[in-house]
C-alpha positions, 0 to 999 in steps of 0.5 A: 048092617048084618048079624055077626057070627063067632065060632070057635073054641078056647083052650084052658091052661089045666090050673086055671080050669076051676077058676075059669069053670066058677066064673062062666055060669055068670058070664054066659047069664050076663051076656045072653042078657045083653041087648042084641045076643041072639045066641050065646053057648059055650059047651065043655067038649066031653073028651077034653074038659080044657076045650069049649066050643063057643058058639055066639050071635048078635044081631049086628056088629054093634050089640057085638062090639058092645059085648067085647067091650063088656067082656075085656073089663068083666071078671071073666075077662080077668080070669080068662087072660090066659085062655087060648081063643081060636074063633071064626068071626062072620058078618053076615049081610 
C-alpha cells in the first residue's frame, strides 16, 4: 500500500475566521505528530486570508484514515464544520 497525497484549499466563511485561525496552530502540532504524516502545511494565501492552501501526506492509506478520523472528533473539526473543503486525494503505488 502507497502513500496518500491530499491537496487542495479551504475556504473560511469571514466570521469564523478568528476561531478557525486560534485552533490551527494545534491542530497542525497534533496532526504532524501523528504516526504516519510525512508532511502536513496548511498556509493562508497572502491575497485572501479566508483561503489556505492544505497540502498533507501520509505514509498509506491507513496512517490517513486514522488522521480523518482524529479530525472529525477534534476541536478543530468542531469549528471548521463551516469550512468550505476542495481538496484532491492521490494514492500513490
Amino acid at each position: 500500500m502507497g502513500k496518500v497525497i491530499l491537496k487542495g484549499i479551504i475556504e473560511i466563511p469571514y466570521d469564523q475566521l478568528e476561531s478557525v485561525r486560534a485552533c490551527l496552530p494545534q491542530h497542525i502540532q497534533l496532526t504532524r505528530e501523528e504516526r504516519g504524516c510525512v508532511v502536513f502545511d496548511v498556509v493562508a494565501r497572502p491575497n485572501n486570508p479566508c483561503c489556505y492552501d492544505v497540502y498533507e501526506e501520509f505514509i498509506s492509506r491507513a496512517a490517513f484514515d486514522e488522521h480523518q478520523q482524529r479530525v472529525k472528533a477534534s476541536r478543530w473539526g468542531k469549528v471548521t464544520k463551516q469550512v468550505i473543503r476542495d481538496y484532491q486525494i492521490i494514492e500513490m503505488p
